[in-house]
C-alpha positions in Angstrom: 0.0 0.0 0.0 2.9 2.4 1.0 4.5 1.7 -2.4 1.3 2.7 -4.1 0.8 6.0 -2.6 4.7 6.8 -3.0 4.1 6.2 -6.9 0.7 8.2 -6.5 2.4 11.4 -5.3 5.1 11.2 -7.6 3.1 11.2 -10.3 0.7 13.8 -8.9 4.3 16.0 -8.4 5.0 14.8 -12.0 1.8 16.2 -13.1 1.8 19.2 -10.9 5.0 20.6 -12.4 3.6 19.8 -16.1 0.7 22.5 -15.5 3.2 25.0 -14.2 5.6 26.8 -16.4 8.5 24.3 -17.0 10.8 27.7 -17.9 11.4 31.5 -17.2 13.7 34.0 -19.0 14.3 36.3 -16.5 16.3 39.3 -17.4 16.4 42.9 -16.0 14.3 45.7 -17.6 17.1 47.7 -18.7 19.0 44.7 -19.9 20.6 45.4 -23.2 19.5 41.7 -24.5 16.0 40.8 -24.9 14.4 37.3 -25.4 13.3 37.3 -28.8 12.5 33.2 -28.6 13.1 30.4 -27.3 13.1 26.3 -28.2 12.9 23.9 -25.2 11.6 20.8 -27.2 14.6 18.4 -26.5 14.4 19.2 -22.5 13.9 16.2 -20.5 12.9 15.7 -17.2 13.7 12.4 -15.2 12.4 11.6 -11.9 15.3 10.8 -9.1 14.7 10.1 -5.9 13.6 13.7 -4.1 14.5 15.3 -7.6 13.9 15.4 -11.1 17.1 15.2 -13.1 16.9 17.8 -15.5 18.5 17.5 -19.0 18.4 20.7 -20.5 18.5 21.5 -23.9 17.1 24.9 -25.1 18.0 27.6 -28.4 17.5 31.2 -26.9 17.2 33.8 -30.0 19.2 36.9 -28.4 18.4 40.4 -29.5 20.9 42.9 -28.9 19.0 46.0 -27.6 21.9 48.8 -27.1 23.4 51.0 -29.4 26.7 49.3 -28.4 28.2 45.9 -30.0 28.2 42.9 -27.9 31.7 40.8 -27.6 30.0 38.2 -24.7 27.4 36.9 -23.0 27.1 34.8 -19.8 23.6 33.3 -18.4 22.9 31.8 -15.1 20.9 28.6 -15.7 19.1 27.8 -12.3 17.1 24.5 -11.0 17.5 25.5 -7.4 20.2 27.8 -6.1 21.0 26.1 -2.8 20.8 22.5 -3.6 23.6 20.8 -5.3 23.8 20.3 -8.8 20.7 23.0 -9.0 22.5 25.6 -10.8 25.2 26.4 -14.4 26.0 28.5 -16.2 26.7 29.4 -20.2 29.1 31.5 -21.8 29.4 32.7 -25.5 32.9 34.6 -26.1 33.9 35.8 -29.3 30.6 37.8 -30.5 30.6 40.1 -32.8 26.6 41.3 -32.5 25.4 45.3 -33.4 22.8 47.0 -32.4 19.1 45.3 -33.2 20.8 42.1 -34.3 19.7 39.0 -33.1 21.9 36.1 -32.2 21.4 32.6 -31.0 22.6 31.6 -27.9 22.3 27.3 -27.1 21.8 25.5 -23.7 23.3 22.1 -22.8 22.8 21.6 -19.2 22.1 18.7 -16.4 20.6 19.8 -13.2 18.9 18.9 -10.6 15.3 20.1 -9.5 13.5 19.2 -6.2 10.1 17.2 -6.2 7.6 20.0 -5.6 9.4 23.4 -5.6 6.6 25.0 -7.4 7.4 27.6 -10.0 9.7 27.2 -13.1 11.4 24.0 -13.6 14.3 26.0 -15.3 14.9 30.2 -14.8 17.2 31.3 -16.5 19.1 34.9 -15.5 21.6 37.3 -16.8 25.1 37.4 -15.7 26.2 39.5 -17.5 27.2 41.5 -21.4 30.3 42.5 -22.4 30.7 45.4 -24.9 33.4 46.0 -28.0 34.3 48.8 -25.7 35.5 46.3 -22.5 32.4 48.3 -20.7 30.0 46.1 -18.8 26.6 45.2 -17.9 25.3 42.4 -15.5 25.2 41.9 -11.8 28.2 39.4 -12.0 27.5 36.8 -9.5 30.1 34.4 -11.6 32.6 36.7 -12.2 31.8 36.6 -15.6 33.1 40.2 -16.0 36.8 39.6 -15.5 36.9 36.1 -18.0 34.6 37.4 -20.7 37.1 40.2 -20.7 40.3 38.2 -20.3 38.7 35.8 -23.6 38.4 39.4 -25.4 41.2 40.4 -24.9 42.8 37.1 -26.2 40.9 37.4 -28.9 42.3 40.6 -30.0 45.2 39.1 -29.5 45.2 36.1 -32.0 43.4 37.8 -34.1 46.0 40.4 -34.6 48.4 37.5 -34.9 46.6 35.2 -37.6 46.6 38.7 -39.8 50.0 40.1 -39.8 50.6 36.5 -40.4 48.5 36.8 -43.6 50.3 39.8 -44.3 53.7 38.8 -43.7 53.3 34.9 -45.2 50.1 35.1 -47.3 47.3 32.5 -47.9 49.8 30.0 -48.0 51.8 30.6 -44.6 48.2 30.9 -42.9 46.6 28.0 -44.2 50.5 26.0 -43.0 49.6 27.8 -39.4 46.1 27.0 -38.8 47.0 22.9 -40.1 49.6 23.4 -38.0 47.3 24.4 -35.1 44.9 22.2 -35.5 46.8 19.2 -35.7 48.8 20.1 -32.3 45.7 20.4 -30.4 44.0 17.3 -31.6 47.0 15.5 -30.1 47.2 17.8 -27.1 47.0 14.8 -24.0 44.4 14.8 -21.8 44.7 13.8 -18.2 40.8 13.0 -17.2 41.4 15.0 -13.7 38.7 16.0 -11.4 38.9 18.9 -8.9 37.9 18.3 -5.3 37.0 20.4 -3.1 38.0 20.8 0.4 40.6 18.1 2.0 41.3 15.0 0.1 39.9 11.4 1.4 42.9 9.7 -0.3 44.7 7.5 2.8 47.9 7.1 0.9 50.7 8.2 2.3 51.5 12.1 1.5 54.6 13.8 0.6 55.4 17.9 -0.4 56.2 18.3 -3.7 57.7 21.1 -5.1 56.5 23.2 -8.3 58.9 24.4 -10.8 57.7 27.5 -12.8 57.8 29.0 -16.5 59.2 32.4 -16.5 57.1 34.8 -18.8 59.8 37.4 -19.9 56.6 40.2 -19.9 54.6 38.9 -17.0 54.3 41.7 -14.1 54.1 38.8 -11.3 56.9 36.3 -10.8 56.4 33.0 -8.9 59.1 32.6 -7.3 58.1 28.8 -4.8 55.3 26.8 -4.3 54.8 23.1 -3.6 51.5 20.6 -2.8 50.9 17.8 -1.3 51.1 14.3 -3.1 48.9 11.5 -2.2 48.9 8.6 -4.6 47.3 10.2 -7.4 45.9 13.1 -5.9 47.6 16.6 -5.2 46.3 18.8 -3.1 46.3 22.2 -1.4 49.0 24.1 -3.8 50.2 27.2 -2.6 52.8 29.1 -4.6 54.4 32.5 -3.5 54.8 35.5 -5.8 55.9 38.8 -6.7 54.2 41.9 -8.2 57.6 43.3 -10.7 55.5 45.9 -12.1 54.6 49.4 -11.1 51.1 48.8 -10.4 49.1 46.8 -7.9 47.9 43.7 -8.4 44.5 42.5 -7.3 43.7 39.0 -9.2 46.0 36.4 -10.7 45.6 33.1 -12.6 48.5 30.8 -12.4 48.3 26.8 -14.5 49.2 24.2 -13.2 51.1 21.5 -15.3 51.2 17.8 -13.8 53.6 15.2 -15.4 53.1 11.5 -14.5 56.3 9.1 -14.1 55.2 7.3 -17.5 56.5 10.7 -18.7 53.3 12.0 -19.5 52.2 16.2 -18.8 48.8 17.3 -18.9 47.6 21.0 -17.7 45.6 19.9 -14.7 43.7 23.4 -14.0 44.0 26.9 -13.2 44.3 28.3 -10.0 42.6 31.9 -10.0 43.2 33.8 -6.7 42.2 37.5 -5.5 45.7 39.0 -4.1 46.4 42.7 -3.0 49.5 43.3 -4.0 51.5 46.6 -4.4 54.8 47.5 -6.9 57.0 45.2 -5.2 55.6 43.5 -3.0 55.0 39.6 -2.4 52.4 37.4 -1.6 50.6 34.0 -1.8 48.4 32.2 -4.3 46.8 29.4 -2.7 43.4 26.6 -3.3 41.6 24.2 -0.9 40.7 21.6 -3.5 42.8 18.5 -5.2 43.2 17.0 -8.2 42.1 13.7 -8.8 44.0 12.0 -11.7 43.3 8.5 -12.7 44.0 5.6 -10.8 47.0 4.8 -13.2 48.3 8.2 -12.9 51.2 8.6 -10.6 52.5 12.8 -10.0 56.2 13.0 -10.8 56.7 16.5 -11.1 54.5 20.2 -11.4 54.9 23.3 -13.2 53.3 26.4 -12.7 52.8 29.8 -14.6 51.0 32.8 -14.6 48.2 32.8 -17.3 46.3 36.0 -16.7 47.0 39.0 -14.3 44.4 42.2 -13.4 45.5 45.2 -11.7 43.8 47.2 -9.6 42.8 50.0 -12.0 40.9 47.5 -13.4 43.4 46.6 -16.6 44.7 43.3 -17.5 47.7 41.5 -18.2 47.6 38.5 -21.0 50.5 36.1 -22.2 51.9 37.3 -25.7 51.6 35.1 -28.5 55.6 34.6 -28.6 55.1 33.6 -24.6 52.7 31.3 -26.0 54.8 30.1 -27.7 57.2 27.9 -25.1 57.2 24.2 -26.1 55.8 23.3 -23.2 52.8 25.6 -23.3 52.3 25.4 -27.0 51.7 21.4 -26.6 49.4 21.6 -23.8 47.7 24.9 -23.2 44.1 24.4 -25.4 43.6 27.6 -27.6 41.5 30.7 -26.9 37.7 30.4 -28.2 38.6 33.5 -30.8 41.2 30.8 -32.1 38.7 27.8 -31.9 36.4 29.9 -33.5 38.8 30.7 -36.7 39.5 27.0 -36.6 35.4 26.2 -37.4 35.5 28.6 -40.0 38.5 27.5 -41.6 36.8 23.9 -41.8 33.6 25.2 -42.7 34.3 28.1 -45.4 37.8 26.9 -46.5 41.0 29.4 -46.2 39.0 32.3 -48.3 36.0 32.3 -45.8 38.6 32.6 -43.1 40.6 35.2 -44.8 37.4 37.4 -44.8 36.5 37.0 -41.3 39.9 38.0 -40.7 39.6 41.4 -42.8 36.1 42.1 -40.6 38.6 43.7 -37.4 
């Protein structure tokens, strides 16, 4: 009997959420992108214990509604903000939308929905917009501000690269670039690593190990030592010391972390981003409470780390240059900016002329 009236009020909850509305687009009156429509027809909903398992899948047509152009977008996708697994997020870098232009923008999302919340199944929210100009708009609750700008200013970068290479080498030496490219990240190795949060449940024994560093020639903050702690194959808790060389302060940092295995093997494992105040000169810490989690097979050997994007107080930023970029060791594994993924699905789409013209738009 208690069996039946479980399956009885699950379906009744089942039903219940059917005859609410399953979504909401929920963006700011003054937001300068506007819901022009919106396709939900492959988003599933699978009951799981005290929750439906959400498998979202939705195409949101974007209208640009300032007078400015649009470079980024970033959405919060929310199921439930407290409960685990309730809430994402989705980015688009490398727009190029103007004013009264529409734009599609997908969703590929699992989350996770309690039995009986009432209200929208799925809400989705604005993070934020970032303009040609760097200005932006959004309340920011993921940061979205300082990566959608860091992914511009990339962008900028290669883009500026890939066309004095055009001018310099022509068709030819940017078609032997972009093969080059692409080949060299379809090979880039990767090491399957999961990032833990909090202290590590491995119970093999630990030992420090110590980071080595890439020196950018241009960077304005220096690692100077760092180490983690090494637990089978689990590292945890880095922390790496540095030093602000340039004349202004410092307020966030992103150093990678490069892992190789004693088969020989090097993967970059993750990025550590960290808030720091440091002034001209001065030195401090970068640190994370999480681990990574390699594969069972995967024994730590050694760690590299470098410093992949830097902000300064005044609110300016600090990017590798192309010719950092182009170390051996970052060149195998760092995986390219979206701007250059994004040339790289023209290029294999429209052929080198279609590329060419995209690159003649900046």
């Amino acid at each position: 009997m208690r069996n039946k009236i479980v399956i009885v009020v699950l379906a009744a909850a089942i039903a219940a959420t059917a005859q609410t509305p399953g979504r909401k687009i929920d963006f700011p009156v003054d937001s300068p992108v506007t819901a022009v429509s919106s396709d939900w027809s492959e988003t599933r909903a699978t009951p799981r214990g005290g929750a439906f398992l959400l498998d979202v899948h939705a195409v949101l047509s974007l209208r640009n509604s300032s007078q400015r152009r649009i470079r980024g977008v970033t959405l919060a996708v929310l199921a439930q903000e407290v409960m685990p697994g309730g809430k994402g997020s989705v980015s688009v870098p490398s727009l190029d939308v103007g004013p009264g232009e529409a734009f599609p923008l997908r969703i590929d999302l699992p989350l996770l929905c309690p039995l009986g919340a009432g209200g929208p199944m799925v809400e989705v929210k604005l993070d934020g917009v970032l303009f040609d100009d760097l200005t932006f708009y959004g309340s920011d609750k993921l940061h979205s501000r300082r990566t959608m700008t860091v992914w511009e200013l990339e962008a900028r970068r290669d883009r500026k690269y890939f066309k004095a290479l055009l001018e310099q080498a022509g068709g030819e030496g940017l078609q032997k670039e972009i093969l080059s490219n692409i080949d060299r990240q379809r090979d880039r190795p990767s090491a399957g690593v999961q990032m833990v949060r909090g202290r590590s449940t491995n119970t093999d024994p630990e030992r420090e190990l110590q980071f080595a560093f890439l020196h950018m020639p241009d960077s304005p903050v220096d690692p100077t030592t760092g180490a983690a702690r090494i637990a089978g194959n689990e590292a945890r808790a880095p922390h790496i010391n540095v030093q602000n060389r340039s004349d202004r302060a410092v307020k966030h940092l992103e150093m990678g972390w490069i892992v190789k295995d004693k088969q020989g093997r090097e993967f970059l494992a993750a990025s550590i981003p960290s808030d720091v105040s440091l002034a001209p000169g001065k030195s401090g810490q970068v640190s994370e409470d999480s681990a990574l989690r390699f594969s069972e097979r995967t024994q730590i050997d050694s760690m590299t780390g470098f410093v992949s994007n830097v902000e300064y107080s005044d609110g300016s930023y600090w990017i590798p240059s192309r010719a950092a970029l182009n170390d051996p060791k970052l060149r195998a594994l760092v995986a390219p900016s979206p701007e250059e993924q994004r040339l790289f699905q023209i290029y294999r789409k429209k052929g080198l002329g279609g590329l060419i013209d995209e690159l003649k738009k900046f």
